[in-house]
VOGU-3710 file (C-alpha; in Angstrom, 3 decimals, decimal comma):
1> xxxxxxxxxx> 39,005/-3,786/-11,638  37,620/-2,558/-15,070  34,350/-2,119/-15,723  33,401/-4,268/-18,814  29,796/-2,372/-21,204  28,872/-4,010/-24,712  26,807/-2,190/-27,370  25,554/0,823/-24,443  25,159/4,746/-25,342  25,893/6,755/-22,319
11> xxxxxxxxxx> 22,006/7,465/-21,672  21,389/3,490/-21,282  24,437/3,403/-18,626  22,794/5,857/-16,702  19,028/4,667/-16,817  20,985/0,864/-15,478  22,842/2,741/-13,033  19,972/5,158/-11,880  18,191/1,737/-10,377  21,179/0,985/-7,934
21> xxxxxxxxxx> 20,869/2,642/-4,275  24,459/3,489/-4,056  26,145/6,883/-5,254  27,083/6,021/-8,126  28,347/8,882/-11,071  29,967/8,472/-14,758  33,002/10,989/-15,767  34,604/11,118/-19,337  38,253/10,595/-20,204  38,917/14,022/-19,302
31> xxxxxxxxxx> 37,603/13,552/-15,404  34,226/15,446/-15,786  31,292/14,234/-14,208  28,444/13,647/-16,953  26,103/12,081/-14,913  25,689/11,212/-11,455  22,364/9,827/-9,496  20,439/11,376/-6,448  22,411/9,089/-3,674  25,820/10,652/-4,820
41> xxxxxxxxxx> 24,322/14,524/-5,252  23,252/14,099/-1,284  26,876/13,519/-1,130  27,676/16,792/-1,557  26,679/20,096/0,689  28,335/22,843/-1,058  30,093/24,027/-4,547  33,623/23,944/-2,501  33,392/20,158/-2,117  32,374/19,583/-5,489
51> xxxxxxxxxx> 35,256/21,788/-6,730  37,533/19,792/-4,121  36,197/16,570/-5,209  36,340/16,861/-9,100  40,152/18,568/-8,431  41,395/15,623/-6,545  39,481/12,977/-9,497  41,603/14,784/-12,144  44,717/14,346/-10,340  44,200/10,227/-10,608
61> xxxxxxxxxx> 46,418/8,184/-12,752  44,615/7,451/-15,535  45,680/3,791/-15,651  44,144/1,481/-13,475  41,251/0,726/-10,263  42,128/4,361/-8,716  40,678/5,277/-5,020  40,667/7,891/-2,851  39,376/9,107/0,757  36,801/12,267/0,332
71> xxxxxxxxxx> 35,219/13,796/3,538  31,677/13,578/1,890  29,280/15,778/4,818  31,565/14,762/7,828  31,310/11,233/6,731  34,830/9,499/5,212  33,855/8,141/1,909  36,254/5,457/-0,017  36,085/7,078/-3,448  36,723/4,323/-6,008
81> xxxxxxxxxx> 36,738/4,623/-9,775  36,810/2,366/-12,515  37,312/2,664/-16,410  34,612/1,902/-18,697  35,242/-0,494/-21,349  33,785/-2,133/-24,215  32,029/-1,719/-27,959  30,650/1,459/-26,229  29,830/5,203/-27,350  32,639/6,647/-24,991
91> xxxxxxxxxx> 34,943/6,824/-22,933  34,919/7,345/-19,285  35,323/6,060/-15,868  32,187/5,108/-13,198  33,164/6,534/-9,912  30,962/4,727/-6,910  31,174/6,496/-3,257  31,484/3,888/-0,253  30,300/5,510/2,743  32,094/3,054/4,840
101> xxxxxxxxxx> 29,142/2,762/6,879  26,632/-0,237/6,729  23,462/1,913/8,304  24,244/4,398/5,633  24,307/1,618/3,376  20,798/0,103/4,449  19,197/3,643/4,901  19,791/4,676/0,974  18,775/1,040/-0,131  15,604/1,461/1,988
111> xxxxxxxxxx> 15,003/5,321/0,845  15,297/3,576/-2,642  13,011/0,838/-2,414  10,319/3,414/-0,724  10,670/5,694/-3,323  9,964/3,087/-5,424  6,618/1,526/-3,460  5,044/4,942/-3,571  5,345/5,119/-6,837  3,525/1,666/-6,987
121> xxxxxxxxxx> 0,924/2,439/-4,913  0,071/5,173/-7,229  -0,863/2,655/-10,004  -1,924/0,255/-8,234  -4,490/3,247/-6,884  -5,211/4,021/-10,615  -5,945/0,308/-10,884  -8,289/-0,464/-8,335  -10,184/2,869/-8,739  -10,436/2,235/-12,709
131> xxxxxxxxxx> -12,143/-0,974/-11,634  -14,772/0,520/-9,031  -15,428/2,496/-11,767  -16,164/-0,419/-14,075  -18,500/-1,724/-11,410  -20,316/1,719/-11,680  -20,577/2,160/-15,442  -21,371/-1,911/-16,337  -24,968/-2,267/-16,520  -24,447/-5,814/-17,159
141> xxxxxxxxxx> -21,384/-7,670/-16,098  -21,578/-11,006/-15,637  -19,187/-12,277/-18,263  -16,477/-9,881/-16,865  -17,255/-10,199/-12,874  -14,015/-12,488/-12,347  -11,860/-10,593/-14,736  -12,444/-7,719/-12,452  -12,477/-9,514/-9,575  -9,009/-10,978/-10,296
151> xxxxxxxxxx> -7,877/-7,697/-11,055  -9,200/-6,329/-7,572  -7,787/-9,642/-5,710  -4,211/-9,475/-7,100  -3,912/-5,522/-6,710  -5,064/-5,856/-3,151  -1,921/-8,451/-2,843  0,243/-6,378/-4,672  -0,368/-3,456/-2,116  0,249/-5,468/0,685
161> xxxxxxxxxx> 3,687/-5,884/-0,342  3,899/-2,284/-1,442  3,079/-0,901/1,747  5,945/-3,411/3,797  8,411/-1,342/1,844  7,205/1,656/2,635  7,590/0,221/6,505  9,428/2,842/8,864  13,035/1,284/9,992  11,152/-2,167/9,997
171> xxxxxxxxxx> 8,188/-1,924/11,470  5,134/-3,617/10,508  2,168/-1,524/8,441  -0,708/-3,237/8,448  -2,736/-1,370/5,365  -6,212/-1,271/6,007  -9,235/-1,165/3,099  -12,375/-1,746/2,195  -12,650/-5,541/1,885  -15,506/-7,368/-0,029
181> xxxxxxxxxx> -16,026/-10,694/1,701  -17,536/-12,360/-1,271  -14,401/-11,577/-3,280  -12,036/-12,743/-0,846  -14,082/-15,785/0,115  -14,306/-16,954/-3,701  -10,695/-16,439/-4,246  -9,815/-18,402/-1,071  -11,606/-21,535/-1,717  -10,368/-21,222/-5,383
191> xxxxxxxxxx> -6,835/-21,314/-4,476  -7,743/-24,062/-1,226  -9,108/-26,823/-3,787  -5,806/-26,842/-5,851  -4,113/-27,901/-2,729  -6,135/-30,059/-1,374  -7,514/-32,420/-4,523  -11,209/-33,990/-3,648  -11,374/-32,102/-0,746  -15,675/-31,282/0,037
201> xxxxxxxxxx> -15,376/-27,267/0,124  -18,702/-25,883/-0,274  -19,946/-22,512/0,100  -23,057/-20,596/1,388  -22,719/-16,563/1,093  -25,793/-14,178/1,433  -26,468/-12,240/-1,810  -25,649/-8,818/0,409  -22,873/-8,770/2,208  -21,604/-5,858/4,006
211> xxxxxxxxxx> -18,130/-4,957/3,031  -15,570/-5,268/5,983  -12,670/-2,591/6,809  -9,011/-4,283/7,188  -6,102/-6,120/5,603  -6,823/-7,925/2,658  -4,143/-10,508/3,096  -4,252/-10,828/6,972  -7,961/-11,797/6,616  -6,996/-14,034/3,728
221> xxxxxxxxxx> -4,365/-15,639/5,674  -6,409/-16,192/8,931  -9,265/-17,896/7,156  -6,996/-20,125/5,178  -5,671/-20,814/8,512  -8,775/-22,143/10,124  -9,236/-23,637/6,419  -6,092/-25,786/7,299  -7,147/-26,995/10,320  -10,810/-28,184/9,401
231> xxxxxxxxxx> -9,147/-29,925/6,860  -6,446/-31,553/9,266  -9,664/-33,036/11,103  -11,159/-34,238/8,320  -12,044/-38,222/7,423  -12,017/-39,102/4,318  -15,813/-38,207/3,975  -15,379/-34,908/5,623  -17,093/-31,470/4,388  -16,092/-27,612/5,308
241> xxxxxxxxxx> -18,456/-25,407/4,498  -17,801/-21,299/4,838  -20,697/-18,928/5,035  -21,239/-15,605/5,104  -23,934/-13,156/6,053  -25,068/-10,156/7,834  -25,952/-9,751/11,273  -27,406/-7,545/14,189  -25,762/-7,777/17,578  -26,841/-5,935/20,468
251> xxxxxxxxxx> -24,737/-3,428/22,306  -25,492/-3,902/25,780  -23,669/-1,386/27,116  -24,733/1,345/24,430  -28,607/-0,049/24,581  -28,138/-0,471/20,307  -27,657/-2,395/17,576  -24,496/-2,893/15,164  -24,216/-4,712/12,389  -21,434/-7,133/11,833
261> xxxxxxxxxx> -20,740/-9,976/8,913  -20,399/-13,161/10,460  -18,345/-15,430/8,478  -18,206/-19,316/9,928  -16,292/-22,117/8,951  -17,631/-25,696/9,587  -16,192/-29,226/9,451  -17,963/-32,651/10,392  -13,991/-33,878/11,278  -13,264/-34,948/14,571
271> xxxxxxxxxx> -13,608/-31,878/16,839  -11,911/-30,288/19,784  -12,203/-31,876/23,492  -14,191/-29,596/25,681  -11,629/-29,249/27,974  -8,847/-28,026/25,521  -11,602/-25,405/24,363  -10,710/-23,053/26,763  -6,669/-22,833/25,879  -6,807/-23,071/21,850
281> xxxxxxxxxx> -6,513/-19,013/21,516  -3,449/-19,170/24,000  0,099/-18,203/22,503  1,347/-21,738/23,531  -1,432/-24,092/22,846  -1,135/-26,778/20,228  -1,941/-30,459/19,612  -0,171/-30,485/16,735  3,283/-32,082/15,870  5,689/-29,388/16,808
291> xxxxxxxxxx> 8,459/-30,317/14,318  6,031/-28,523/11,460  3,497/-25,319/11,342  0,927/-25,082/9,009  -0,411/-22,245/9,118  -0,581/-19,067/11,361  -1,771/-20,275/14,713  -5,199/-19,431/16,365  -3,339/-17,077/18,991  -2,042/-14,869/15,661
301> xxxxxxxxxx> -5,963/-15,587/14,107  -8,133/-14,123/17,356  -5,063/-11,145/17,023  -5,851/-9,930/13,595  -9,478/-10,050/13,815  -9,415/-8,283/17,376  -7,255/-5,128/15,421  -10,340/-4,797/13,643  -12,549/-4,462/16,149  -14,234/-7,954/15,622
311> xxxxxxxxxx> -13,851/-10,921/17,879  -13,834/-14,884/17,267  -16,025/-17,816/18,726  -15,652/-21,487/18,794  -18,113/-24,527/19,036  -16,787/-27,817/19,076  -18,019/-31,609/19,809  -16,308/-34,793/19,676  -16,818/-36,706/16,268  -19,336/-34,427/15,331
321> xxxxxxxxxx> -17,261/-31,388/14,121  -15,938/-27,666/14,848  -17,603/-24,155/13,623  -15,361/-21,410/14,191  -17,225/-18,008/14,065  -15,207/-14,751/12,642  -17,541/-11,134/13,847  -16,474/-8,133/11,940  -18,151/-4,756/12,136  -19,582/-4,050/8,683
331> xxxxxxxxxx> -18,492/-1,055/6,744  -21,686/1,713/6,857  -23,132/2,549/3,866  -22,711/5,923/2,130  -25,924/7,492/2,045  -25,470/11,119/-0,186  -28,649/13,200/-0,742  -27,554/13,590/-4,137  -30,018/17,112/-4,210  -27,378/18,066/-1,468
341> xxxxxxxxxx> -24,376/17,395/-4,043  -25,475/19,693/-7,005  -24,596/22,754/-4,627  -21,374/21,493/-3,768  -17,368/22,387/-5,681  -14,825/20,115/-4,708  -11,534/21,346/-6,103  -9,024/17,964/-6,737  -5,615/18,522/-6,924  -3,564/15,833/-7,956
351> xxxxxxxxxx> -0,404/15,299/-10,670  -1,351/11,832/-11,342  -3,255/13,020/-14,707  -5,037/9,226/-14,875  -6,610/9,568/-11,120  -7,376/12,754/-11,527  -9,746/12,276/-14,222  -10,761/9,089/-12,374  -12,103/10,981/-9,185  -13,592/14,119/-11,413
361> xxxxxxxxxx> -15,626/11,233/-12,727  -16,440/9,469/-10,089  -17,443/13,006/-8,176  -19,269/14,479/-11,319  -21,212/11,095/-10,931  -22,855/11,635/-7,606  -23,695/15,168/-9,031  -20,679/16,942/-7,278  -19,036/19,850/-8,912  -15,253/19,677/-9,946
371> xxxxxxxxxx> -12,453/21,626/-10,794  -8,992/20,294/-11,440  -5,264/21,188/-10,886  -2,476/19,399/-11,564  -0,146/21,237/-8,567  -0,152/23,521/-5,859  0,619/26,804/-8,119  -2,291/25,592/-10,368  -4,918/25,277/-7,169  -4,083/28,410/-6,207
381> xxxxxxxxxx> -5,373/30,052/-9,722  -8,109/27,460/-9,963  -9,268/28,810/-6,363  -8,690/32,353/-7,396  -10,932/31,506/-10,456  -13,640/29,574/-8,765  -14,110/31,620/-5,441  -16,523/29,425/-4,100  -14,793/25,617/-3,201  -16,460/23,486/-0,844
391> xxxxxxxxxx> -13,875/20,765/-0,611  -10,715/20,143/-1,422  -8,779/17,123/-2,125  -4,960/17,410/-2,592  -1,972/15,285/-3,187  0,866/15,870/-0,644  3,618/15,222/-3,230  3,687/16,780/-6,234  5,957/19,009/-8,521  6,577/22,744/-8,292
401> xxxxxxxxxx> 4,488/23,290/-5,184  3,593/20,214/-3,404  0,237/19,797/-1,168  1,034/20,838/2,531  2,915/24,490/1,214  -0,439/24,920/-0,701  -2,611/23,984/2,061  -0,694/26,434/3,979  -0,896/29,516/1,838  -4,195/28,754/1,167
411> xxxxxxxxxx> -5,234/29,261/5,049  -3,163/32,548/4,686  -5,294/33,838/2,095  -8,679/32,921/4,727  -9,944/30,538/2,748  -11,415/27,898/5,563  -12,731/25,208/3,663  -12,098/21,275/4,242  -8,957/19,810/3,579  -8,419/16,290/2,554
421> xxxxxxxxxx> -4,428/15,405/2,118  -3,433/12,388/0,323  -0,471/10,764/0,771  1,248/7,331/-1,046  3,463/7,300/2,154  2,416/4,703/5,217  4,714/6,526/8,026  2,541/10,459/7,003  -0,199/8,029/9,294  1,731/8,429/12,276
431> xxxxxxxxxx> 2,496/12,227/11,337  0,905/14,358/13,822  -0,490/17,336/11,076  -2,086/20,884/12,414  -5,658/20,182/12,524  -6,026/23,652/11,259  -4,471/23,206/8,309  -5,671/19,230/7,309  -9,399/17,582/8,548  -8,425/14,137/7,134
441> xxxxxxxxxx> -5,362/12,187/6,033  -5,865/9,586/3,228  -3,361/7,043/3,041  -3,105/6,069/-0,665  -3,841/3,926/-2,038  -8,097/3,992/-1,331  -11,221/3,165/-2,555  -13,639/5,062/-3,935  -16,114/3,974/-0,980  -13,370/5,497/1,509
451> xxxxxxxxx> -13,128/8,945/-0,054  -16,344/9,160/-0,742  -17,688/8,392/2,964  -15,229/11,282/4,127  -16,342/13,965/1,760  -19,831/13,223/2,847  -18,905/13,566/6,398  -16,851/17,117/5,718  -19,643/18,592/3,660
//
């Protein structure tokens, strides 16, 4: 096999090849390595087997698909190499390692495509805090409100795929936010009229809603399920209607008070029998044809609103209609004493240059005081500079000195201020960190109204 390049330099090889999880490297005519990605450096665990390895390469016949067998850390490796050819800059060979081993195989594509989400969640972080800062700084907004809105919407999509590729060996991460009903509702009925054409959707949302904490497209999905089903009942002069507002419930076991955002979804369609009431959350239950599905189920609906914390009602009559009732507690409000703020330094350290200027901004705001750094070395002088921090806020992964080694040697010096870690990596949630080096873990990426509500409960 020859390896066939038109019209490429050496540099634009490498940035194609630098994409593909595999080990992958690029050698000359002579049999030196000029290039060779992160998968196929692992590959190697001392300057003997490099020596061994580039030895053996220049003993190939120069003439055709060569492979050889390389013991590549106690794992055989099928060494193949192919020449380059082509209207290209030089010449050389592309030598690929196969591991022989398909977990191997599925771990490196995996470590890739992670790599890859966190780096997405950092803009899409960027994004969505850029816009809550719009929000803050528009005095009036109106002709942009669904520009941003859209921009919130899709990002909030966008991170729900991010975060299933940062999954851990395949299990599920739900990634929970701060969730504006109104938003999501809007959107929603939006996307249900172009699939349903005449359909009666109407609409009846409070002008304050409380904002909700969970998934943005589990929620999504689980209305648009009920959605689906109103609209299965439906004549052909049948309404739904979804509303939205606040509401008080008491705690009877607590003797208080919680608020909650109900959100309700009514149809005049046929309704449920009263004695199938009783069974439609069950796993199993269904009067539906069984040769299709159309949407999530009510079993998989009642699941995702009891993981956060809410709970789901029914009421139902025969040719009259159905109301299904959705209870989730409502996010608290932030409430700074912003007198309280003006004596307060929180030190953010963070090598994204774009969201660090975004939370000094949003900080400076509500009257904080900020220093910057953009690594650990750097928030070690800035500390040294400052002497008095209240707070600090620091990236776990960064260049020359990333966030937990800081954290550490900053305890070592006594400093015993908070410690806020941030992290673009789902699985550091399950990471059990010393809770004398870290108070909270922030799972990137976050809203302004989530970081803000944990510095104000730290200082």
């Amino acid at each position: 096999m020859r390896v066939l390049l038109k019209n490429l330099t050496p540099e634009t090889i490498s940035n194609l090849l630098e994409i593909i999880p595999l080990p992958l490297a690029l050698c000359n005519k002579n049999k030196d390595i000029i290039w060779s990605n992160n998968e196929f450096a692992e590959c190697f665990n001392s300057d003997k087997k490099h020596e061994d390895f580039a030895s053996i390469l220049k003993s190939l016949d120069a003439t055709g698909n060569n492979k050889f067998e390389f013991d590549c850390n106690n794992l055989k490796a099928i060494v193949k190499v192919f020449p380059l050819e082509g209207n290209i800059e030089f010449e050389g060979y592309l030598i690929l390692l196969n591991l022989n081993n398909e977990s191997d195989l599925k771990d490196s594509i995996q470590s890739k495509l992670r790599g890859t989400a966190h780096d997405l969640n950092n803009l899409l972080n960027n994004i969505i805090n850029s816009v809550d800062m719009l929000n803050q700084k528009l005095s009036n907004k109106s002709d942009v409100e669904y520009l941003l809105n859209n921009i919130t919407n899709n990002s909030n999509r966008a991170i729900d795929i991010t975060s299933q590729l940062l999954r851990n060996k395949g299990a599920y991460v739900s990634s929970k936010r701060s969730i504006d009903i109104k938003i999501l509702v809007t959107e929603l009925c939006n996307s249900f009229r172009l699939t349903a054409p005449g359909l009666n959707l109407e609409t009846n949302l409070s002008n304050e809603i409380a904002r909700v904490y969970g998934n943005y497209s589990e929620l999504y999905s689980a209305l648009l399920n009920l959605c689906i089903n109103s609209r299965e009942a439906l004549s052909e002069r049948g309404k739904i209607v979804i509303s939205a507002k606040n509401v008080l419930l008491n705690n009877k076991q607590k003797g208080s008070e919680k608020e909650y955002v109900l959100i309700e979804v009514a149809d005049n369609g046929s309704g449920i029998e009263g004695s199938n009431l009783e069974n439609i959350f069950s796993n199993s239950f269904s009067t539906k044809n069984k040769t299709y599905t159309s949407g999530l189920g009510l079993y998989n609906v009642k699941k995702i609103i009891s993981e956060y914390e809410g709970f789901i009602e029914v009421e139902s009559k025969v040719n009259k209609g159905t109301t299904f009732k959705i209870y989730l507690p409502a996010e608290q409000k932030i409430d700074i004493d912003f007198n309280n703020t003006r004596d307060k330094t929180i030190l953010i350290v963070e090598d994204e240059e774009a969201l660090r200027k975004l939370l000094s901004d949003l900080f400076s705001s509500y009257n904080y005081n900020v220093a910057t750094a953009g690594n650990g070395i750097q928030a070690l002088e800035k500390i040294d500079q400052e002497k008095k921090i209240d707070l600090l806020i620091i990236d776990k992964k960064m260049p020359d000195m990333d966030g937990v080694e800081c954290i550490k040697q900053i305890k070592d010096l006594g400093y015993s201020f908070p410690v806020i870690l941030a992290t673009g990596s789902f699985e550091d949630g399950d990471t059990d960190y010393d809770e004398n080096l870290i108070d909270k873990l922030l799972i990137k990426p976050y809203s302004f109204e989530k970081i803000l509500s944990l510095v104000n409960k730290l200082i």
